[in-house]
N, CA, C and O atoms as a GROMACS GRO file, in nm:
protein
  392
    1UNK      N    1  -0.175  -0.793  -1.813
    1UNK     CA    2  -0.257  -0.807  -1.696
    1UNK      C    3  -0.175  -0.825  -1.570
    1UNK      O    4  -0.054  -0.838  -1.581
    2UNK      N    5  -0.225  -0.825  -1.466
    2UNK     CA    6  -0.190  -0.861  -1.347
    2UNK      C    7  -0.159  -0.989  -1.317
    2UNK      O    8  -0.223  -1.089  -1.349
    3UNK      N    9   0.004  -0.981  -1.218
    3UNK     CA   10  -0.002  -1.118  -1.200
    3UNK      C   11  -0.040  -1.117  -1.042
    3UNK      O   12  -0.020  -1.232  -1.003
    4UNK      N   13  -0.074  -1.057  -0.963
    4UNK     CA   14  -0.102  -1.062  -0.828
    4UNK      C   15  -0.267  -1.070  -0.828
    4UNK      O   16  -0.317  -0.977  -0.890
    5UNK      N   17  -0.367  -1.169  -0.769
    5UNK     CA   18  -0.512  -1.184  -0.757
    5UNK      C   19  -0.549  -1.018  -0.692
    5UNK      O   20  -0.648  -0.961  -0.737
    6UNK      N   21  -0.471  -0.954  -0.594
    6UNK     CA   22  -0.514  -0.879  -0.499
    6UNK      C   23  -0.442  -0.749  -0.552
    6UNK      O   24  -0.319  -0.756  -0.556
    7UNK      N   25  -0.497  -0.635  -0.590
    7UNK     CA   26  -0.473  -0.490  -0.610
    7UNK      C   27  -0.542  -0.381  -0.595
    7UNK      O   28  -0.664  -0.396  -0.596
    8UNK      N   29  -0.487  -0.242  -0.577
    8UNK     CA   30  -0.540  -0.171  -0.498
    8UNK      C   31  -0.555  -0.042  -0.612
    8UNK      O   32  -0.474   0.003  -0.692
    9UNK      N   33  -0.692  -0.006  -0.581
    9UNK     CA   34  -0.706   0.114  -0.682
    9UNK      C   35  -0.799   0.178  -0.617
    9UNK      O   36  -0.853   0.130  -0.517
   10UNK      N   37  -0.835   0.316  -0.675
   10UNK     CA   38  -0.891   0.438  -0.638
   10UNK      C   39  -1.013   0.429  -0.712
   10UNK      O   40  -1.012   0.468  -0.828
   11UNK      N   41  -1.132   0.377  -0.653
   11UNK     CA   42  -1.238   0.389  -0.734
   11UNK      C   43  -1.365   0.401  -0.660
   11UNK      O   44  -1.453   0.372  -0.741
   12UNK      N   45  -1.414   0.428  -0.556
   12UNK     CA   46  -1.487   0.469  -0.466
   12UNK      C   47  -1.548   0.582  -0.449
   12UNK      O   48  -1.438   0.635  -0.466
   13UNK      N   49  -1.614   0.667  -0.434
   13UNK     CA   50  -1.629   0.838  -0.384
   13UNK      C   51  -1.685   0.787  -0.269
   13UNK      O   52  -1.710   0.908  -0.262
   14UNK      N   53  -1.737   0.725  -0.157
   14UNK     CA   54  -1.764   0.684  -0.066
   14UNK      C   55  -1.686   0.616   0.006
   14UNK      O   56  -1.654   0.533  -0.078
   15UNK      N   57  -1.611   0.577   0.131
   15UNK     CA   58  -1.528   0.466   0.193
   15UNK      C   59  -1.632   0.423   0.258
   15UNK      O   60  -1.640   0.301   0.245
   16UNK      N   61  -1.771   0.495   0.362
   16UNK     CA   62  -1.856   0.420   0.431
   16UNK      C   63  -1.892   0.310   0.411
   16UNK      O   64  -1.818   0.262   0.326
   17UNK      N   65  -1.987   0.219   0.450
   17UNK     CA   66  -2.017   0.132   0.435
   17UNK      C   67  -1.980   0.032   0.298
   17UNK      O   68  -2.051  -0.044   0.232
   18UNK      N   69  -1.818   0.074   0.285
   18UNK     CA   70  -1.779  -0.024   0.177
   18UNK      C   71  -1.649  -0.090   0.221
   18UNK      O   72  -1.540  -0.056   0.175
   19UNK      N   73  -1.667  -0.204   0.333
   19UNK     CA   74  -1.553  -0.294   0.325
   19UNK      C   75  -1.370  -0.287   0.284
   19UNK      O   76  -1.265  -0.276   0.347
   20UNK      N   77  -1.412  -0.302   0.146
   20UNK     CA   78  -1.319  -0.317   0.060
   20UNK      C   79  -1.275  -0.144   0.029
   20UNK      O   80  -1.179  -0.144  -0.048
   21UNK      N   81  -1.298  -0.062   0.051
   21UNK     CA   82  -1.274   0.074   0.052
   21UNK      C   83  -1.188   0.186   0.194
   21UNK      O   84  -1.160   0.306   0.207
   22UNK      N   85  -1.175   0.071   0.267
   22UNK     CA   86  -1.098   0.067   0.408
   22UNK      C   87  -1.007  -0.050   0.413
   22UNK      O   88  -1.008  -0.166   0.373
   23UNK      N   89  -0.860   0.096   0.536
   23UNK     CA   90  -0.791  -0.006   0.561
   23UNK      C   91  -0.734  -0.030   0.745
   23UNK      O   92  -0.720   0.073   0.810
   24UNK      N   93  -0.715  -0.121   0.792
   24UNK     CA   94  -0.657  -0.103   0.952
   24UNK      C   95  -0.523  -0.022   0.885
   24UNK      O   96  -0.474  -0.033   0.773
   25UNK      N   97  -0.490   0.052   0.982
   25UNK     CA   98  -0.332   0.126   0.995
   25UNK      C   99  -0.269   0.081   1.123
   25UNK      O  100  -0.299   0.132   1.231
   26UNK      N  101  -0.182  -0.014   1.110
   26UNK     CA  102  -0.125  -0.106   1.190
   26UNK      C  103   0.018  -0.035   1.276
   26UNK      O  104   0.132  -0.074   1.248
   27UNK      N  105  -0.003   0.048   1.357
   27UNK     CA  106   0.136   0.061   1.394
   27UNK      C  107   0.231  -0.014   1.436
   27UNK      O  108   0.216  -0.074   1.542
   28UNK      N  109   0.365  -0.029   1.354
   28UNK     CA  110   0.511  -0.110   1.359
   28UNK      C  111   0.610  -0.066   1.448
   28UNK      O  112   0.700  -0.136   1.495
   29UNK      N  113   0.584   0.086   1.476
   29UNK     CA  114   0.666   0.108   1.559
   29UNK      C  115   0.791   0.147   1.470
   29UNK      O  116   0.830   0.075   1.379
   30UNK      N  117   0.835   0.237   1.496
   30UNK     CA  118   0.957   0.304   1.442
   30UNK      C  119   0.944   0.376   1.304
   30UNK      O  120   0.999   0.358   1.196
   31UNK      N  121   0.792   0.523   1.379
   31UNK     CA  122   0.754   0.561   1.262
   31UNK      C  123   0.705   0.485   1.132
   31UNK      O  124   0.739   0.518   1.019
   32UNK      N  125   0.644   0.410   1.154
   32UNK     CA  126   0.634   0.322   1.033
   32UNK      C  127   0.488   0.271   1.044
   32UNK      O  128   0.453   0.258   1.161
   33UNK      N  129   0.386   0.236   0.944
   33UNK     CA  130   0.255   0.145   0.926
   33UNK      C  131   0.219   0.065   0.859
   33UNK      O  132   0.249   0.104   0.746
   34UNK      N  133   0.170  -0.028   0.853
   34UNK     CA  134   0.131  -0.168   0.749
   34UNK      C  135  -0.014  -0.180   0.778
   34UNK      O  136  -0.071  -0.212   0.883
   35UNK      N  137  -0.072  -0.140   0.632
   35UNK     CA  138  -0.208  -0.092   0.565
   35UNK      C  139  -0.240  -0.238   0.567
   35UNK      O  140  -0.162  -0.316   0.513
   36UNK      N  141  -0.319  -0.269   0.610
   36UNK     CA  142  -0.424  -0.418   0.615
   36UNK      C  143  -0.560  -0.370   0.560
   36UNK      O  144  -0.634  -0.286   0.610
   37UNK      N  145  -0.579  -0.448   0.439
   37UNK     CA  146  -0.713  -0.456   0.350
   37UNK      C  147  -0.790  -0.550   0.427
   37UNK      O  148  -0.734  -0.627   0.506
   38UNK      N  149  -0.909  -0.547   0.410
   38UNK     CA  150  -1.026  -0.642   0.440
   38UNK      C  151  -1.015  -0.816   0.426
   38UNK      O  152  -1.062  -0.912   0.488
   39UNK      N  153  -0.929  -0.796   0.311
   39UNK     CA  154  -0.888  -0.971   0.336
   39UNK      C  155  -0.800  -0.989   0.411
   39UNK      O  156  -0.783  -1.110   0.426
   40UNK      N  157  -0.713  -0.916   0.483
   40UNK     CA  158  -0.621  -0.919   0.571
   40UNK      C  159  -0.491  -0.899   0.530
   40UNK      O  160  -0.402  -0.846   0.596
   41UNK      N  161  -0.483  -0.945   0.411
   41UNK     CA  162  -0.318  -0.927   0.348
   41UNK      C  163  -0.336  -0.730   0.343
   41UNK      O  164  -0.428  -0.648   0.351
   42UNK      N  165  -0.168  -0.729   0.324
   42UNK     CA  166  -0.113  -0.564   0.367
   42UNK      C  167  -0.057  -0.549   0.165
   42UNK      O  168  -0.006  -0.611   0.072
   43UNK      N  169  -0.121  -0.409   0.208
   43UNK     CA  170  -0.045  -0.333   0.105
   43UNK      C  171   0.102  -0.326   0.103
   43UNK      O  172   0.165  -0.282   0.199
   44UNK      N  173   0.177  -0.385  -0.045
   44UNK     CA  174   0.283  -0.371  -0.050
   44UNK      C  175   0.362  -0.341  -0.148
   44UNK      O  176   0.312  -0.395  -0.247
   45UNK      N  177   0.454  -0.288  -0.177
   45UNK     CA  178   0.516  -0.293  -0.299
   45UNK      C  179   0.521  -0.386  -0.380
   45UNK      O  180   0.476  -0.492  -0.335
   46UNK      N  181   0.562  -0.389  -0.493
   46UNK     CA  182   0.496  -0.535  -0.600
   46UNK      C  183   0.629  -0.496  -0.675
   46UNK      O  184   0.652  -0.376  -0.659
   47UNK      N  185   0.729  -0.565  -0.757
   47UNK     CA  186   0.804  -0.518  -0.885
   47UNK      C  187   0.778  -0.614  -0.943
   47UNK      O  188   0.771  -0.722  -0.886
   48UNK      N  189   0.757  -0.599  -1.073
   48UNK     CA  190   0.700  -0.662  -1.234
   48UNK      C  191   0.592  -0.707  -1.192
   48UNK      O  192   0.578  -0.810  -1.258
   49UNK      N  193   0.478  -0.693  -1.104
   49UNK     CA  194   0.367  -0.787  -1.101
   49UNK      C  195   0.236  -0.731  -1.182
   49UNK      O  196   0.124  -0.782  -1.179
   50UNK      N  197   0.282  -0.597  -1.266
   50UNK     CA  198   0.148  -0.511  -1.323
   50UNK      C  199   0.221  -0.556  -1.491
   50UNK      O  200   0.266  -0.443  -1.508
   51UNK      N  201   0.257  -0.617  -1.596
   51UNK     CA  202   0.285  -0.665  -1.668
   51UNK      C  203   0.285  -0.530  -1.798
   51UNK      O  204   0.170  -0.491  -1.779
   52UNK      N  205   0.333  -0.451  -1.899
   52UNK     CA  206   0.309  -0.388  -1.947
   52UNK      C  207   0.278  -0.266  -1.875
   52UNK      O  208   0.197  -0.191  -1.929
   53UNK      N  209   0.339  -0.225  -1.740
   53UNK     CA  210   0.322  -0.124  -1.699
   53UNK      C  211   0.435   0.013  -1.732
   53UNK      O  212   0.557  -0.006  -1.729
   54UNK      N  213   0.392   0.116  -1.755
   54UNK     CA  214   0.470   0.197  -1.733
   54UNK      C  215   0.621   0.229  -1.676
   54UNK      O  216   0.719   0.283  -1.727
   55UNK      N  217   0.592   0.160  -1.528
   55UNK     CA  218   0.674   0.154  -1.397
   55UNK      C  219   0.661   0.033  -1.395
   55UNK      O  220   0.555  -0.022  -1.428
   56UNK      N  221   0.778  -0.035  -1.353
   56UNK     CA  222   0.809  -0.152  -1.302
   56UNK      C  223   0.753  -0.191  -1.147
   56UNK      O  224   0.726  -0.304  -1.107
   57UNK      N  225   0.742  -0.062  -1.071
   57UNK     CA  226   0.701  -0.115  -0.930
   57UNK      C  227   0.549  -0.060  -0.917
   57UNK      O  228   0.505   0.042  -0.970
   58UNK      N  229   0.484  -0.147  -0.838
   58UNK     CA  230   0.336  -0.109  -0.823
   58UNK      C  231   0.293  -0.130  -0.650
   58UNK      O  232   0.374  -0.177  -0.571
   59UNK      N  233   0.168  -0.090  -0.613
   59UNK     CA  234   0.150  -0.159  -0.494
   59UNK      C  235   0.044  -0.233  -0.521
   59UNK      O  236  -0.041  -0.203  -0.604
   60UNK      N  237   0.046  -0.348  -0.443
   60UNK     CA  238  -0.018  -0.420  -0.442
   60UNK      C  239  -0.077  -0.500  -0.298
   60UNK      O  240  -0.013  -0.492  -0.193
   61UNK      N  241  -0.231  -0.591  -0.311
   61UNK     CA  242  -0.228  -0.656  -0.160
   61UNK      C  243  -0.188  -0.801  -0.170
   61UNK      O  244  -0.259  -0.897  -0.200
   62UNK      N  245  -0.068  -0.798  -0.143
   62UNK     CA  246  -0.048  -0.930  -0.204
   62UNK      C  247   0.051  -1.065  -0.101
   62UNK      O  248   0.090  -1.176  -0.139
   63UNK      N  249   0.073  -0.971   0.087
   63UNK     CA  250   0.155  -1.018   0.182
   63UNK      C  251   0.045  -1.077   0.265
   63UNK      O  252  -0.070  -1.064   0.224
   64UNK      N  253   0.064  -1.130   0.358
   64UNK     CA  254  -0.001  -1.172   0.431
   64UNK      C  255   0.038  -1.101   0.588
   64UNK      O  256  -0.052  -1.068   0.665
   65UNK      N  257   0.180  -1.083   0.623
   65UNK     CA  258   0.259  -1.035   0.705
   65UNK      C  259   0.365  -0.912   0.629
   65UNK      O  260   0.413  -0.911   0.516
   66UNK      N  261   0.379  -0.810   0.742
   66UNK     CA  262   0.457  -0.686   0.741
   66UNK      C  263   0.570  -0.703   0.811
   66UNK      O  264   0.664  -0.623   0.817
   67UNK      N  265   0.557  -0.845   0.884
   67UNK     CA  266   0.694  -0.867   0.948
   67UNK      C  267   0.840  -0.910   0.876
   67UNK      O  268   0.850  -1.019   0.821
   68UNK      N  269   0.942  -0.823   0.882
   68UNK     CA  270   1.031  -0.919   0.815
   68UNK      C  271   1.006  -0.910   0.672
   68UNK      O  272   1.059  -0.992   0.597
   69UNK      N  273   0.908  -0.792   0.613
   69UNK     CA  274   0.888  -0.736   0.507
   69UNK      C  275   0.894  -0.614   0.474
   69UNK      O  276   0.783  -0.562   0.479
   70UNK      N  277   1.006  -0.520   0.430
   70UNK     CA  278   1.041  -0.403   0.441
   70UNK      C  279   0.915  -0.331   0.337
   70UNK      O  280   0.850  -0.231   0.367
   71UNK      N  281   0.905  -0.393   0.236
   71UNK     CA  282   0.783  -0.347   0.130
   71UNK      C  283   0.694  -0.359   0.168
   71UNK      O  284   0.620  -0.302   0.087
   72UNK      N  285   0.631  -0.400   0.251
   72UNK     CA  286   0.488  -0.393   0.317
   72UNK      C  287   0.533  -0.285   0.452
   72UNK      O  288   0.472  -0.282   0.558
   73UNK      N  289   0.612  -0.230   0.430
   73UNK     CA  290   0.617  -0.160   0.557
   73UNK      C  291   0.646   0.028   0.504
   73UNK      O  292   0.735   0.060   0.425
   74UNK      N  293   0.569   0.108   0.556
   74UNK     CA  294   0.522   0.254   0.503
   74UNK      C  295   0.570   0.370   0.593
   74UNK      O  296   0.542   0.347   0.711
   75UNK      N  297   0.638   0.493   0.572
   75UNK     CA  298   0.592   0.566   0.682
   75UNK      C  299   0.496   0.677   0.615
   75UNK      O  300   0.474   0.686   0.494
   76UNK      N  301   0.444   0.757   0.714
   76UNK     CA  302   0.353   0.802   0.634
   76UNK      C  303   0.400   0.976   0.661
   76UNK      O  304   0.411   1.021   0.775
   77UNK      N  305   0.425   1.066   0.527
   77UNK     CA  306   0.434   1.196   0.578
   77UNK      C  307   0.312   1.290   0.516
   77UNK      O  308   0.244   1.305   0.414
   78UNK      N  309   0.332   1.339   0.643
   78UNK     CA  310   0.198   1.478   0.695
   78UNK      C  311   0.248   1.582   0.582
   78UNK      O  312   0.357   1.639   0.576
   79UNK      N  313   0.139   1.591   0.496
   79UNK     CA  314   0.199   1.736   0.387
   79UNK      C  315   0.082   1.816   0.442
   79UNK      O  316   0.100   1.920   0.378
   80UNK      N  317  -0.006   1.835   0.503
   80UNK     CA  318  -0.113   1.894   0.507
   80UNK      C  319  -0.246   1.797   0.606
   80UNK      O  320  -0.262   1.675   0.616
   81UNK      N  321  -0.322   1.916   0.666
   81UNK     CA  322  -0.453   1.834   0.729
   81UNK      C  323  -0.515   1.766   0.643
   81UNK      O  324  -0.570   1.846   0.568
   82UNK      N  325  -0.538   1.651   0.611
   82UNK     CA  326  -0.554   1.500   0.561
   82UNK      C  327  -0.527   1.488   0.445
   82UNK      O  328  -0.601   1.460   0.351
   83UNK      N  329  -0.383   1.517   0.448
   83UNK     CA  330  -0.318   1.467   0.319
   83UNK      C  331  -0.186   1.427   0.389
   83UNK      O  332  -0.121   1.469   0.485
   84UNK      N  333  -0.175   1.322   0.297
   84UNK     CA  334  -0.039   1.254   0.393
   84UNK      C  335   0.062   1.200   0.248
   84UNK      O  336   0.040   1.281   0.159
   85UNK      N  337   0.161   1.090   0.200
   85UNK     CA  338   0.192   1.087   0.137
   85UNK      C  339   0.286   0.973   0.187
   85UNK      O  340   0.364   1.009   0.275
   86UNK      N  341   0.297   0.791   0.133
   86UNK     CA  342   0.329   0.724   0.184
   86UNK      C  343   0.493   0.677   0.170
   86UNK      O  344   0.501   0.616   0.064
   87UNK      N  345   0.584   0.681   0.215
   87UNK     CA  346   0.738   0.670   0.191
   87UNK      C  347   0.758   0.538   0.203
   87UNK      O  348   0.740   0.500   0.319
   88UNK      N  349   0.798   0.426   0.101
   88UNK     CA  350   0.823   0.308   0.113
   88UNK      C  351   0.948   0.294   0.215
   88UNK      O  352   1.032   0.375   0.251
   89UNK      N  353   0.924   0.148   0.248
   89UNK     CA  354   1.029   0.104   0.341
   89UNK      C  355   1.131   0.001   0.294
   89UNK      O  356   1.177  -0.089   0.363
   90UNK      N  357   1.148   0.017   0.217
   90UNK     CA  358   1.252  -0.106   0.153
   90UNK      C  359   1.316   0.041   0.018
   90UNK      O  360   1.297   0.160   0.045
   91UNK      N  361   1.378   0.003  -0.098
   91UNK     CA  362   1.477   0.068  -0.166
   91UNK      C  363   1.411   0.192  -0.225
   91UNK      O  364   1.478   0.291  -0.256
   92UNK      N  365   1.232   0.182  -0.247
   92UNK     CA  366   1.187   0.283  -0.298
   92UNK      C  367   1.148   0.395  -0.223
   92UNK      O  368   1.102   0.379  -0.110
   93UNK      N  369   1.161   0.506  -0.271
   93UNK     CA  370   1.151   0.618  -0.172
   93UNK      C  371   1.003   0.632  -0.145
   93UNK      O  372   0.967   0.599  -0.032
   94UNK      N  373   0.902   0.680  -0.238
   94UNK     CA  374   0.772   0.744  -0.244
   94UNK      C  375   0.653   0.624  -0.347
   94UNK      O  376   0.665   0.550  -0.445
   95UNK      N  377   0.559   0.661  -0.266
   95UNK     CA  378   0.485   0.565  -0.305
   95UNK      C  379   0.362   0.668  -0.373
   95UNK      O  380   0.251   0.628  -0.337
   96UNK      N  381   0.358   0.747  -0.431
   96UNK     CA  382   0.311   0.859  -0.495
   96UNK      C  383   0.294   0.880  -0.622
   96UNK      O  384   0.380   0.828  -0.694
   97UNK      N  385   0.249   0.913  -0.652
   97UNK     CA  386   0.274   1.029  -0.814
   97UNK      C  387   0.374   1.093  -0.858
   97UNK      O  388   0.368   1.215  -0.875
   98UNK      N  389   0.493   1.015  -0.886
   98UNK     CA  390   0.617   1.151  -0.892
   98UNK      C  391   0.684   1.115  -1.024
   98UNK      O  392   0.777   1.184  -1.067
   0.00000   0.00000   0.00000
């Protein structure tokens, strides 16, 4: 199981009127964004916090601040009109499917 209370998954077909299905995109400045969920904490990289996972690193909402936190911090690249693809900011490259 999870050791972080707060995680982020794909389970919606709607974002409208669902809170928790949206995020602020916080610009940092220097090409870079920190995804703020509805409780306010930011999407961030996680390592060992998905227990029996596959991958050792996960994302998770689990910061409170993007400051002075390279893993909560994203840039985001344009592959296509609304498809984008998020590049971690700390040692991991892609925050993707790869």
């Amino acid at each position: 199981g999870a050791t972080t209370p707060n995680t982020a998954f794909v389970h919606v077909s709607d974002w409208r009127g669902q809170p928790w299905a949206q995020w602020t995109c916080v610009n940092i400045g220097g090409g870079k964004v920190a995804l703020q969920a509805d409780s306010g904490y930011f999407l961030s990289r996680c390592n060992g916090c998905e227990r029996g996972g596959a991958d050792p690193d996960s994302a998770t909402v689990h910061m409170n601040t993007y400051q002075d936190a390279p893993w909560s911090q994203w840039t985001m690249k344009d592959w296509t009109p609304h498809t984008f693809a998020l590049l971690g900011g700390d040692t991991v490259p892609h925050r993707c499917g790869q």
